[in-house]
N, C-alpha and C positions, 0 to 999 in steps of 0.2 A: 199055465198062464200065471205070471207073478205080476202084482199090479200095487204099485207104491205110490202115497200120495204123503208129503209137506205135513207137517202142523204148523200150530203159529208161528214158529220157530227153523223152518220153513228143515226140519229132521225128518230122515229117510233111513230106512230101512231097505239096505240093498240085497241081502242073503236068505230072508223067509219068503216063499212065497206063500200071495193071500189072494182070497179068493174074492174079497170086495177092498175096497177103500179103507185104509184103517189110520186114525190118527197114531204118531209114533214117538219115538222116543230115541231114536237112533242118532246115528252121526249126520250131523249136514253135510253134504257133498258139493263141493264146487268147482265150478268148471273155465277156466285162464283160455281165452280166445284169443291169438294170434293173425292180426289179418297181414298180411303179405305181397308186395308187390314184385314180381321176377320181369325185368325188362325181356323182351323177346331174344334178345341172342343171347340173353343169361339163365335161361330155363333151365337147359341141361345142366347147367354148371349146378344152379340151386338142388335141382332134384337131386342131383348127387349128395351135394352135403347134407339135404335135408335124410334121403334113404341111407346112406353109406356113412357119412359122416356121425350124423344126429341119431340114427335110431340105435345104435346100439349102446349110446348112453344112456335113451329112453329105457333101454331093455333093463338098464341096471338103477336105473331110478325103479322102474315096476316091480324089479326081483327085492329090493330093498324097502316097498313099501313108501315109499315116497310120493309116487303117483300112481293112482289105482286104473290109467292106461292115458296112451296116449292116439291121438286119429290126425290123420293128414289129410286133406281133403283141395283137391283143385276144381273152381267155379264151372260148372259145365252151362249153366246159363244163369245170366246176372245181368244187371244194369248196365246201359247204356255207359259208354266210357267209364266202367268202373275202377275205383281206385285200388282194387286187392284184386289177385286173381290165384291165391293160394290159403290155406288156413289150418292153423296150427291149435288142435283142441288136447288141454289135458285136463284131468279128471285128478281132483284131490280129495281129501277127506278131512285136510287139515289146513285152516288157511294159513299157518304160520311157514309152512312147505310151498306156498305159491311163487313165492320171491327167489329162483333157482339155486330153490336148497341142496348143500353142499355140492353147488357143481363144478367150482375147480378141484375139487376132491376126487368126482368123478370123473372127468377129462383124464385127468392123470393116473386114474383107475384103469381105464379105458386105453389112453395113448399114452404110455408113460415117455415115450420119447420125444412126443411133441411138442413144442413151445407156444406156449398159454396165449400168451401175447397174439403168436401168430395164427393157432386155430381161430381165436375172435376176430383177427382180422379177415381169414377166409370166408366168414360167415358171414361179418355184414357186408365183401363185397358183392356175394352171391345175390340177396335183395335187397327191400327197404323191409321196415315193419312200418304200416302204415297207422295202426294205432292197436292198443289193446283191451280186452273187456273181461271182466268178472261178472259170471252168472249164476245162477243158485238152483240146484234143480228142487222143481215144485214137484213133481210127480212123474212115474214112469210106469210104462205097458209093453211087457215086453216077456218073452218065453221064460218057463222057469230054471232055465238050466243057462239061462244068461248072466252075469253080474254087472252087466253094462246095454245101454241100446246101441245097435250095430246095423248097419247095412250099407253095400256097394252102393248108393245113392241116397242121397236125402233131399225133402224139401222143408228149408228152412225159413218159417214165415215170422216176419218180425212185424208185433202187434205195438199197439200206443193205448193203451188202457185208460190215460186222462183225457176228463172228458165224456169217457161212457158212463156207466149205470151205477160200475163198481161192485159187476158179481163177475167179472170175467172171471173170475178164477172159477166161481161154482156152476160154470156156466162147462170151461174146459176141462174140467176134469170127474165132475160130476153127468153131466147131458153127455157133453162129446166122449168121455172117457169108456162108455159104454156103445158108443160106437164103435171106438177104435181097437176095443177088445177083441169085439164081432171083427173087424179086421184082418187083427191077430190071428185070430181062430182061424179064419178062411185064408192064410196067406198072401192076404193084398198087401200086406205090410210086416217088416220085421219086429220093429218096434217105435215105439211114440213115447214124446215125453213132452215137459211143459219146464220150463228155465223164465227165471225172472233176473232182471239185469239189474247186477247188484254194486258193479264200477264199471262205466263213469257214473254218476248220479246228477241232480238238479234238471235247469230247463232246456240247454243246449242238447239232452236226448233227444234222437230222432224214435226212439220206441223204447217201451218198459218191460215188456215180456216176450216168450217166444215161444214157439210152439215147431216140434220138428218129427216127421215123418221119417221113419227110415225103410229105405224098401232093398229086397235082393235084388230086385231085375228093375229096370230102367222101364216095361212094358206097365209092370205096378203102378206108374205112376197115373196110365192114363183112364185107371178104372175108379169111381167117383165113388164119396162117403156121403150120399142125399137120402133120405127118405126109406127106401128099401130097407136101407143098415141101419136106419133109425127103430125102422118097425119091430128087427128083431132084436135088435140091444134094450126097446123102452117097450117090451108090448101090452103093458099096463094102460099106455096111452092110447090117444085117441089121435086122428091125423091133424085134425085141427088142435091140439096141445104139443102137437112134436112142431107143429109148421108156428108156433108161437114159443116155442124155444129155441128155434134158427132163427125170429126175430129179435128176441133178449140178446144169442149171443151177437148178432149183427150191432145191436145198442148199446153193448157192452165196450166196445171197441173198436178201433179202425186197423187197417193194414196198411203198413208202412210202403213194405215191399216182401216178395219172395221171391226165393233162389235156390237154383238146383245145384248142389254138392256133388261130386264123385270122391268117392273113396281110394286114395294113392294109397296106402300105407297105415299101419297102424302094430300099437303094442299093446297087451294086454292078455286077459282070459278069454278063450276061445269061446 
């Protein structure tokens, strides 16, 4: 189990694994969300350039260090009329690399016969980008032979932290993170982490933080993290102190919305 969590400076340590919580000293990691809209008889078209076209640039940004992996992921349950139905996650370690460093470099690395001009034309007729976000990872729970959280599904729950108590953070990563270890451990889940949303910023945010499950099997999702996985993550406690920590974190914050992710594609370390 390797289990990483934020300092003030919200530094992560992705390579040692630890065996509690450690304040760190590491590189901040950050994560460029991509949401995406594919009209219905442009699906096919997208998937291609997104799998065929796009990923083997991704493969050469990873092998180059540039970004530390990349994930694709199509909506398998979301909101009503939703405005994205695709999404684009990379993994940096350097934010001055977020703004798609050297990628006509890389295009022409890649297609050396194709014209600049016209690749970007193919790609934005394929979808829309519906808007973009920068997130900041606060902490991660995840096996120790991983360098990244991974799973064929996710659920992705987006919190609003203004307004609560103001320990959500030591509420999800301190309470809940020892749930979701016990998790871990029993294979209900592949890996967990905790992401604070770092652009856009101000009050037109619809939520501040996130919190995402990642599971192998789609069956994972329908076995619950209540009271059981409390007892043996906190068995110091007592029930009435565990059932008064599910109401902190309740008061800590609200939920905006969640949504369940599948995994189309991805780059990176296995």
């Amino acid at each position: 189990m390797k289990i990483v969590q934020r300092s003030f400076l919200f530094l992560l340590i992705l390579f040692t694994p630890l065996l509690t919580y450690s304040q760190s000293t590491g590189e901040a990691v950050y994560i460029k969300v991509d949401y995406m809209k594919a009209s219905p008889e442009n699906i096919s078209t997208y998937l291609e350039v997104e799998q065929q076209l796009w990923k083997p640039i991704h493969q050469k940004r990873y092998e180059q260090g540039i970004i530390l992996g990349w994930n694709f992921y199509s909506v398998f349950v979301g909101e009503p009329d939703a405005p994205y139905n695709y999404i684009a996650v990379n993994y940096f370690d350097d934010f001055e690399k977020i703004d798609y460093y050297r990628l006509n470099d890389l295009v022409r690395e890649v297609y050396p016969d194709k014209d600049l001009a016209e690749f970007y034309d193919q790609t934005r007729a394929s979808r829309e980008v519906v808007r973009t976000e920068i997130w900041q990872i606060n902490g991660i729970i995840q096996p120790e032979d991983q360098h990244l959280p991974m799973g064929s599904y996710i659920t992705k729950n987006f919190f609003d932290a203004r307004g609560g108590t103001g320990e959500h953070e030591e509420m999800e990563l301190d309470f809940w993170g020892g749930i979701h270890e016990v998790r871990v451990d029993q294979n209900i889940l592949n890996s967990w982490a905790m992401y604070t949303l770092y652009y856009p910023a101000g009050d037109a945010r619809h939520y501040t933080y996130s919190t995402v499950d990642y599971y192998d099997t789609l069956g994972d999702l329908t076995i619950g993290a209540g009271i059981d996985l409390a007892r043996i993550a906190h068995p110091e406690m007592s029930d009435d102190e565990l059932n008064d920590f599910f109401s902190r974190t309740a008061a800590s914050r609200s939920l905006f919305k969640t949504e369940i992710w599948k995994l189309e594609d991805r780059v990176g370390a296995n």
